[in-house]
MIDOSE-1310 file (N, C-alpha, C; in nm, 2 decimals, decimal comma, always signed):
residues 196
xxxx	+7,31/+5,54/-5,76/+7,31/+5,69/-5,73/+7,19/+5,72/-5,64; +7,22/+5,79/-5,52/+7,10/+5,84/-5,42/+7,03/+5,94/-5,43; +6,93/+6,00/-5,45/+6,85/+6,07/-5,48/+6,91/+6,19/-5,44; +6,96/+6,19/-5,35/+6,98/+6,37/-5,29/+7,11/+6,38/-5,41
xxxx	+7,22/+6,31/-5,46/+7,31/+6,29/-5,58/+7,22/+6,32/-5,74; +7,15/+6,27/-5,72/+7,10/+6,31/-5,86/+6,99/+6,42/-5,86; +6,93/+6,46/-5,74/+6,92/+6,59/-5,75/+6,97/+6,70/-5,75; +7,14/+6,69/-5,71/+7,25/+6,81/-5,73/+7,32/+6,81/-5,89
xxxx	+7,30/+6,66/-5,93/+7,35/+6,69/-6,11/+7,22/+6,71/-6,17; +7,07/+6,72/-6,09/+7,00/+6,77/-6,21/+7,04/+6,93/-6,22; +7,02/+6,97/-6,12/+7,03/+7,12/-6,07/+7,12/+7,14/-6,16; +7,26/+7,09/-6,15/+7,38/+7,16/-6,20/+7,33/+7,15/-6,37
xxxx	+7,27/+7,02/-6,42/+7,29/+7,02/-6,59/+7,16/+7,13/-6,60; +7,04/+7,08/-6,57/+6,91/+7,13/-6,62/+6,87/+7,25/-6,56; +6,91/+7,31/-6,47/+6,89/+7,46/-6,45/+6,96/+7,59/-6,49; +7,08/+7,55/-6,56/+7,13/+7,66/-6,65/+6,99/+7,72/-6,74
xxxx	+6,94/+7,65/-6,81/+6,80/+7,68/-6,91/+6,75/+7,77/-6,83; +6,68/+7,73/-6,74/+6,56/+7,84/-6,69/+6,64/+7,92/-6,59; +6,77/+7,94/-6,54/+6,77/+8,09/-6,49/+6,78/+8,20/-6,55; +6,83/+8,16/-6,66/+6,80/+8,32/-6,77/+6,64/+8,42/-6,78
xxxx	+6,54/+8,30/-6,77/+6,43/+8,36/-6,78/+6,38/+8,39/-6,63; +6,41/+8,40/-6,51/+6,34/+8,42/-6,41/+6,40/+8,55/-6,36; +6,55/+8,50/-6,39/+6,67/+8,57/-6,30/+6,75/+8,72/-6,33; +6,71/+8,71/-6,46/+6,77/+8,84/-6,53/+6,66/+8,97/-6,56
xxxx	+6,57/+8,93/-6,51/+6,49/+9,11/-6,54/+6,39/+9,14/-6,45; +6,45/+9,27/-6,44/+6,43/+9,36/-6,36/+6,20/+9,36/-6,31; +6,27/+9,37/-6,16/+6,13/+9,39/-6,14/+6,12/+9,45/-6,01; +6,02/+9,47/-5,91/+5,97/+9,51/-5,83/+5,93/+9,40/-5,70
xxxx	+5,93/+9,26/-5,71/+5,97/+9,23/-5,61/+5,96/+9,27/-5,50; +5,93/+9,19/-5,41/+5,96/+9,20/-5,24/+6,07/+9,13/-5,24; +6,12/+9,17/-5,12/+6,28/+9,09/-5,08/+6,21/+9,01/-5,04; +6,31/+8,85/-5,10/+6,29/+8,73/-5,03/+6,27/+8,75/-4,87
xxxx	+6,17/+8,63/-4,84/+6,17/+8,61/-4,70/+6,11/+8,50/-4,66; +6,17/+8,43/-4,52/+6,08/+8,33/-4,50/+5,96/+8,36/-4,42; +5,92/+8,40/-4,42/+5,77/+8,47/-4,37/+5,68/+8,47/-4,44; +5,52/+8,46/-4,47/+5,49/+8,46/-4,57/+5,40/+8,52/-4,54
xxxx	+5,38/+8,57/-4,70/+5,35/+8,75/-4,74/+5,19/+8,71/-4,74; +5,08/+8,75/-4,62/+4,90/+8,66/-4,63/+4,88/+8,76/-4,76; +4,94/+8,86/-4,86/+4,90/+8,91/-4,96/+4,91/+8,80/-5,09; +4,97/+8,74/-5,07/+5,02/+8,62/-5,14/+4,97/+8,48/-5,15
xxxx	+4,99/+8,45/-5,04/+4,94/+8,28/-5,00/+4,86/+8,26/-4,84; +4,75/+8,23/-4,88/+4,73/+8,19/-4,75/+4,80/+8,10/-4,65; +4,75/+8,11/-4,52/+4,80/+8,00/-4,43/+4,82/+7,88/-4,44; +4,69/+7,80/-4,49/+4,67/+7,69/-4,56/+4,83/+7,64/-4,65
xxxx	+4,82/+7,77/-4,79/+4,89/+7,74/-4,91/+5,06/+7,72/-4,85; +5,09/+7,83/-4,74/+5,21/+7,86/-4,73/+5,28/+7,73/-4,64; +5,15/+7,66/-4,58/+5,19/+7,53/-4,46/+5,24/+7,40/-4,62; +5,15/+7,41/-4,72/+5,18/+7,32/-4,81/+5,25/+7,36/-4,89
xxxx	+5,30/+7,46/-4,93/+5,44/+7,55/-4,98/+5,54/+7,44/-4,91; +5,55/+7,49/-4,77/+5,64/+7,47/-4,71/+5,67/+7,29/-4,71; +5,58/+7,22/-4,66/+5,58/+7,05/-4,67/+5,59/+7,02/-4,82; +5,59/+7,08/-4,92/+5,58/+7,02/-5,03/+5,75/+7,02/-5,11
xxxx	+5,81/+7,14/-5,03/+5,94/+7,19/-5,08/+6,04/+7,08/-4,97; +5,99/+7,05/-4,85/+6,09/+6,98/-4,80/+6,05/+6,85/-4,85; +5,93/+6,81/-4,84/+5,94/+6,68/-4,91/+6,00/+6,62/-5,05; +6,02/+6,75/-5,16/+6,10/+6,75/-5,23/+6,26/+6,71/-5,25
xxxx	+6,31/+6,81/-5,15/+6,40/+6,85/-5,12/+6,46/+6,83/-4,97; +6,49/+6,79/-4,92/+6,48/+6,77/-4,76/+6,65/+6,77/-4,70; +6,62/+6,88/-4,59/+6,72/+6,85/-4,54/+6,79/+6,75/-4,50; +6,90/+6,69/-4,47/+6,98/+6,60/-4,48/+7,11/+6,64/-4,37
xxxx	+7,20/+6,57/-4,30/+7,29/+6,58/-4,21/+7,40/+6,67/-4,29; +7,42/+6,67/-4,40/+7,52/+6,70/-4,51/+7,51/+6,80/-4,59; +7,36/+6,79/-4,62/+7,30/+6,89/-4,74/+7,18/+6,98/-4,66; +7,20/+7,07/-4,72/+7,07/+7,14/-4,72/+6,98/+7,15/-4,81
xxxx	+6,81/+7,16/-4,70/+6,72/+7,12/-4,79/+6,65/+7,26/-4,77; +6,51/+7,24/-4,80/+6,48/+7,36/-4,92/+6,47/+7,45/-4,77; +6,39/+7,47/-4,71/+6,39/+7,55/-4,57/+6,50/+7,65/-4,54; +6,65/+7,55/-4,55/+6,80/+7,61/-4,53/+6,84/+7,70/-4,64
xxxx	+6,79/+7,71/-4,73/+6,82/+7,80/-4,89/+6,69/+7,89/-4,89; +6,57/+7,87/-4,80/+6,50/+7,98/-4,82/+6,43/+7,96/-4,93; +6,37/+7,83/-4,99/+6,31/+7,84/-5,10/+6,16/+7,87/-5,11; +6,08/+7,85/-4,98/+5,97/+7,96/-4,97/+5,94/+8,06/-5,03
xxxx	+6,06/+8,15/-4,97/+6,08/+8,28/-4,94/+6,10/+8,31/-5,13; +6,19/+8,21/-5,18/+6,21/+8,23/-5,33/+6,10/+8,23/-5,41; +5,99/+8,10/-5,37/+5,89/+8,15/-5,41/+5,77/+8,24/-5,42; +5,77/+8,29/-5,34/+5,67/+8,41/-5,26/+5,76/+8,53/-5,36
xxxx	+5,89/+8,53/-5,40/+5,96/+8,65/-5,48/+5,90/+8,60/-5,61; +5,89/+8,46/-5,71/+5,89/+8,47/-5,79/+5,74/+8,49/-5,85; +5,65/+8,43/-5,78/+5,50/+8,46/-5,81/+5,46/+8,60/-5,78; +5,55/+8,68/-5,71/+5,52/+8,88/-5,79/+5,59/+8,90/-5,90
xxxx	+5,66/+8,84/-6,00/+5,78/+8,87/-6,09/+5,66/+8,91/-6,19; +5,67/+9,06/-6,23/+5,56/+9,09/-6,27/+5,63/+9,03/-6,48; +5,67/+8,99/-6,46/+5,72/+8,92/-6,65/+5,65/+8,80/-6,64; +5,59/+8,75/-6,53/+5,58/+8,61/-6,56/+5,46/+8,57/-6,58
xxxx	+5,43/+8,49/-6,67/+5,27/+8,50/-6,67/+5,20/+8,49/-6,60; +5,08/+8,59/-6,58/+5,00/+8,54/-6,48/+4,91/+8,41/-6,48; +4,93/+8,32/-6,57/+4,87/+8,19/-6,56/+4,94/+8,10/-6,53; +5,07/+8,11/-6,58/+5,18/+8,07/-6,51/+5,19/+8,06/-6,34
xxxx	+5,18/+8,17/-6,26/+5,15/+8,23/-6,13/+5,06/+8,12/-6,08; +4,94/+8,14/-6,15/+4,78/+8,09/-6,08/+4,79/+7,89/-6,08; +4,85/+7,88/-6,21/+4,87/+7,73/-6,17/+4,98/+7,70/-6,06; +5,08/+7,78/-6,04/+5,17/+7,71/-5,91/+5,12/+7,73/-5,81
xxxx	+5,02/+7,84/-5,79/+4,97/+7,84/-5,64/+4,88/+7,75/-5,62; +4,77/+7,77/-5,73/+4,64/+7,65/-5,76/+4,66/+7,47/-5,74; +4,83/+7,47/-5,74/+4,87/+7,33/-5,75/+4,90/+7,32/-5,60; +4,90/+7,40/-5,53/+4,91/+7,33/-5,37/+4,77/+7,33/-5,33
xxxx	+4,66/+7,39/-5,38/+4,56/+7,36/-5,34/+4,50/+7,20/-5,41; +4,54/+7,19/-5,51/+4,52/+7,02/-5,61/+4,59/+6,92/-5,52; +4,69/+6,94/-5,49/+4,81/+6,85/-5,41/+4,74/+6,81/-5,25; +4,63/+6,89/-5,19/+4,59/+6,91/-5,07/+4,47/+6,80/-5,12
xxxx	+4,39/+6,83/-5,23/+4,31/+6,79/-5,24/+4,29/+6,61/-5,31; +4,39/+6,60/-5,33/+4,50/+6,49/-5,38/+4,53/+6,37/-5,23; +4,58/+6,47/-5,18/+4,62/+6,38/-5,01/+4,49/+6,40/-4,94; +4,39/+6,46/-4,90/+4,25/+6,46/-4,88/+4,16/+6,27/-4,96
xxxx	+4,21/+6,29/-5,01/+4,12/+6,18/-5,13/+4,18/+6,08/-5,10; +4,30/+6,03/-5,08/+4,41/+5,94/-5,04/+4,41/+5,92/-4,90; +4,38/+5,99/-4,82/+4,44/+6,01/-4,67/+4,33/+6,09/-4,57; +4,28/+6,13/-4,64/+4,16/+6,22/-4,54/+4,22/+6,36/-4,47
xxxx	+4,37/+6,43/-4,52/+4,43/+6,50/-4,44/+4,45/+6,57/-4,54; +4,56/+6,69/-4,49/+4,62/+6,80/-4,57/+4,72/+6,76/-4,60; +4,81/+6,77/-4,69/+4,92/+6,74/-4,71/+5,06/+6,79/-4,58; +5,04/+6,88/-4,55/+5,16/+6,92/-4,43/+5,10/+6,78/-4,32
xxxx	+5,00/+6,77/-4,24/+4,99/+6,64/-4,19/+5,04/+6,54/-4,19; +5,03/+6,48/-4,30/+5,08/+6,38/-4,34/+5,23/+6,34/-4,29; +5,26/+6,18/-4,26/+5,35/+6,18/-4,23/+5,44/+6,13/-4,36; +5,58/+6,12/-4,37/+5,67/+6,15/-4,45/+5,64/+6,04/-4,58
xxxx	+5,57/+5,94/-4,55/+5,59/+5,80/-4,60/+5,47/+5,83/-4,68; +5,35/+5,90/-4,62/+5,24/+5,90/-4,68/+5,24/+6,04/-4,80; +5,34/+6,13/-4,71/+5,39/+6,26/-4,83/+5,40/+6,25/-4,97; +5,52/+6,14/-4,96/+5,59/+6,04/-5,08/+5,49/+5,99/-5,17
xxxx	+5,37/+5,94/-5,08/+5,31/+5,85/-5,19/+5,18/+5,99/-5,29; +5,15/+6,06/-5,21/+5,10/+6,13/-5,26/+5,17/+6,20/-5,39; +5,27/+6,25/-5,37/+5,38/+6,31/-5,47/+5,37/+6,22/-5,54; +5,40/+6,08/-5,52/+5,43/+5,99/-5,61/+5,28/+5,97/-5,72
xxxx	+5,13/+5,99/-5,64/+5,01/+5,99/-5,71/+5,01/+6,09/-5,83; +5,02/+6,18/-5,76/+5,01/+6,34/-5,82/+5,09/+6,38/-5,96; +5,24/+6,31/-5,94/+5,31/+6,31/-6,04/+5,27/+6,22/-6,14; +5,17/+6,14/-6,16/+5,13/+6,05/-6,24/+4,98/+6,10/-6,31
xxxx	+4,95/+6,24/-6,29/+4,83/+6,31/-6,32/+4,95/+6,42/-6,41; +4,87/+6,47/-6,50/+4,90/+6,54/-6,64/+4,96/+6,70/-6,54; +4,90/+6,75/-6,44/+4,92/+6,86/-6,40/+4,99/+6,86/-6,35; +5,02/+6,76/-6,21/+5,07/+6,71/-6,12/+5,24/+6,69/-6,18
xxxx	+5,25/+6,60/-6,27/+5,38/+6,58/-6,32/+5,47/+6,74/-6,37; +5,39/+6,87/-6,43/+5,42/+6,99/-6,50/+5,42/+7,03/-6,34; +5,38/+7,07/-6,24/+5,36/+7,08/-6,15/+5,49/+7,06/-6,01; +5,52/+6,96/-6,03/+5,62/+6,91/-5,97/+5,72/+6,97/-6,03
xxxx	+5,71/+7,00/-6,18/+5,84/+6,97/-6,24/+5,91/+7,16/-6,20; +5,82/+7,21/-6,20/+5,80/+7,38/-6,18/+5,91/+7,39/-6,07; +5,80/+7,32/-5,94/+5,84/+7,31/-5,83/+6,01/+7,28/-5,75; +5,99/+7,17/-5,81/+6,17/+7,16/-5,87/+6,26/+7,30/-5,89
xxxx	+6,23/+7,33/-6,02/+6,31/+7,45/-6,10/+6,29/+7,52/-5,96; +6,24/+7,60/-5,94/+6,18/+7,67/-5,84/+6,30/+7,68/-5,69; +6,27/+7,56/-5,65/+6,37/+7,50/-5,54/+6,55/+7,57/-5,57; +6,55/+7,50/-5,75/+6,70/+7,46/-5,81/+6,73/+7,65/-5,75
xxxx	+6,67/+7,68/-5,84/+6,66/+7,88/-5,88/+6,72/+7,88/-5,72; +6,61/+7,87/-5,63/+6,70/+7,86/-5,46/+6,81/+7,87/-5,43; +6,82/+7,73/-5,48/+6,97/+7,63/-5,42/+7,08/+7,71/-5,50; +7,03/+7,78/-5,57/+7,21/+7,79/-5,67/+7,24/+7,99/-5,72
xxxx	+7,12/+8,04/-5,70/+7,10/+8,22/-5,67/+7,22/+8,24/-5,61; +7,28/+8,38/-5,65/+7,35/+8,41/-5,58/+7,29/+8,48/-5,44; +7,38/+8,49/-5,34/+7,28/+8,47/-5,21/+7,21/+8,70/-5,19; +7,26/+8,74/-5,28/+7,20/+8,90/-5,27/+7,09/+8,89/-5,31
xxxx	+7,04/+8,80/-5,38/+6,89/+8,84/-5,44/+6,81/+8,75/-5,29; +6,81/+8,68/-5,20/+6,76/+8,63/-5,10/+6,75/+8,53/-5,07; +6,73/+8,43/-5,16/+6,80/+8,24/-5,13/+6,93/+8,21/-5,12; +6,95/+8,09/-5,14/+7,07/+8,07/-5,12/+7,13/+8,08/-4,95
xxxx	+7,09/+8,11/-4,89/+7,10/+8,13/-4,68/+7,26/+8,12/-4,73; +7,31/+8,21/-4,63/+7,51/+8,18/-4,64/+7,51/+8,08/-4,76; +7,52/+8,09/-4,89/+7,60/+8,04/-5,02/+7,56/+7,91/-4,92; +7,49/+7,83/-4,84/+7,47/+7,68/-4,84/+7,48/+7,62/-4,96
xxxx	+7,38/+7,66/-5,08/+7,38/+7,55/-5,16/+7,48/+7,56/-5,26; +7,59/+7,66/-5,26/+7,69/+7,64/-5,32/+7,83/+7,57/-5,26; +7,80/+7,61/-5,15/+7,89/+7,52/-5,02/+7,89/+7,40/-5,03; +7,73/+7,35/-5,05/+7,69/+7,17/-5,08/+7,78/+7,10/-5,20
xxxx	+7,75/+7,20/-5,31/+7,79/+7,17/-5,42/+7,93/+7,19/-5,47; +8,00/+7,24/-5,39/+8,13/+7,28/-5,39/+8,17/+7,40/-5,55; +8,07/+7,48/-5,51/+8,06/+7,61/-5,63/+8,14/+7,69/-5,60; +8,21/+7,75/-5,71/+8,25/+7,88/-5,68/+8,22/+7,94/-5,81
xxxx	+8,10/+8,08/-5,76/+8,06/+8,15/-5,80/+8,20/+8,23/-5,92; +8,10/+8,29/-6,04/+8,16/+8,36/-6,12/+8,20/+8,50/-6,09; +8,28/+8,55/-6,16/+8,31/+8,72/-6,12/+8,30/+8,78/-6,22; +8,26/+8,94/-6,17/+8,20/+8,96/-6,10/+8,09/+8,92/-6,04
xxxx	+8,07/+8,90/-5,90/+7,91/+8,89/-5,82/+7,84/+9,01/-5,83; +7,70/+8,98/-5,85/+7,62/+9,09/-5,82/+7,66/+9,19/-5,69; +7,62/+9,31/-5,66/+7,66/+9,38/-5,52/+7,50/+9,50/-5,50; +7,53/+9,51/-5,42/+7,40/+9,61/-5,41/+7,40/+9,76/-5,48
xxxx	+7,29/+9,78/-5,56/+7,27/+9,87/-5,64/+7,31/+9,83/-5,83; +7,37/+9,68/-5,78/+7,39/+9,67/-5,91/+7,34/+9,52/-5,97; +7,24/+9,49/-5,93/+7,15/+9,38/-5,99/+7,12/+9,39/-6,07; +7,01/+9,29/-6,12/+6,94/+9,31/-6,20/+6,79/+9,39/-6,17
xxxx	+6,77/+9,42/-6,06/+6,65/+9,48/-6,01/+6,68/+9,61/-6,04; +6,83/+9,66/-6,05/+6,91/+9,81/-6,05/+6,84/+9,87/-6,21; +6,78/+9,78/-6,34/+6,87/+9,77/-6,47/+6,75/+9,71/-6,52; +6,69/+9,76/-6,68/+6,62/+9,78/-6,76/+6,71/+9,64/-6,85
xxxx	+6,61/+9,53/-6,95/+6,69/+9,44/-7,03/+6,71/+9,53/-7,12; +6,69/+9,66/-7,18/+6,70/+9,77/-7,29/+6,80/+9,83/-7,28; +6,95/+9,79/-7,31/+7,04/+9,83/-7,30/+7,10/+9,87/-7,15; +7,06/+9,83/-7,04/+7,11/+9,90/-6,89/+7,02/+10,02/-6,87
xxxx	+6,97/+10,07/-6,90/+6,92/+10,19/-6,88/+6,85/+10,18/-6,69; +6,89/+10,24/-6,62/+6,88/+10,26/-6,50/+6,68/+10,31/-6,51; +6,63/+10,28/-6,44/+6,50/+10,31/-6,43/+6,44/+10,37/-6,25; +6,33/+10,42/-6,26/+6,29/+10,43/-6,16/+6,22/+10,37/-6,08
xxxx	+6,16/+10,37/-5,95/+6,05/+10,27/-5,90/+5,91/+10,29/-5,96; +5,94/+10,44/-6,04/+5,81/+10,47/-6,07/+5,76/+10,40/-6,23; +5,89/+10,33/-6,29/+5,85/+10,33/-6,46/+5,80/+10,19/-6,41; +5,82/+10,10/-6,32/+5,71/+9,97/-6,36/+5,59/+9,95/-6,26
């Protein structure tokens, strides 16, 4: 089995669990984008954001990798998710600064530098450190949440990663005004921009 294959049956088995907790409540959010928000991540963070998701994930002749689904852009939405812990938050961002400082120690460089072979080994170091492995593993979910969103909340670029996967989405689809950004988990209760 090839790696880009067993990354699409992790997605499919192991990411049912965690979209219920990211994907279902209501928040305030910025719309996804690939642009990155300097309120958020610095230049630095957002160049190793970005190298760290394709090295993950990488596009392919066939598949799309994390860039094509916008998973930046997914991240930069989920670290405002104001439910989420904020320590939760500070270690995913804090982990591209460890990951830099990781390929620094190994390589003398920043991790986006680096070239693909030397990427790999770094990942491959990092994942063998206590943080690094929880870290990665985030990273991942993160990406998955991407690849398999339906495409109104901002990932997902044209249903690509359900295209890859040969998905067809459930019915009803979300539509605009009626998300979960629309809707309180307290019965539906419609809310304002002002109650959070």
């Amino acid at each position: 089995m090839n790696r880009r294959r067993f990354i699409s049956l992790s997605a499919l088995i192991g990411i049912g669990a965690g979209l219920p907790l990211h994907s279902c409540l209501l928040d305030k959010r910025p719309e996804v984008t690939a642009e990155r928000d300097p309120n958020l991540l610095s230049e630095k963070e957002w160049e190793t954001l970005i190298a760290v998701q394709e090295s993950l994930f990488p596009h392919e002749e066939d598949a799309p990798g994390a860039s094509d689904i916008n998973a930046a852009g997914y991240f930069q939405w989920f670290i405002t998710d104001p439910y989420i812990d904020p320590a939760e938050i500070k270690f995913k961002i804090k982990g591209l600064s460890r990951l830099n400082e990781e390929s620094i120690k190994l390589y003398k460089d920043d991790f986006p530098n680096l070239s693909e072979i030397d990427q790999e080994a770094v990942l491959n170091s990092v994942s063998k450190i206590s943080w690094g492995k929880s870290w990665m593993s985030t990273m991942l979910l993160l990406i998955f949440e991407a690849l398999l969103t339906d495409p109104i909340y901002g990932a997902n670029t044209d249903e690509k990663g359900w295209k890859w996967l040969d998905y067809t989405p459930g019915i009803p689809r979300p539509e605009k005004g009626k998300t979960y950004r629309d809707y309180t988990l307290n019965k539906g209760t419609k809310i304002s921009s002002n109650d959070v």
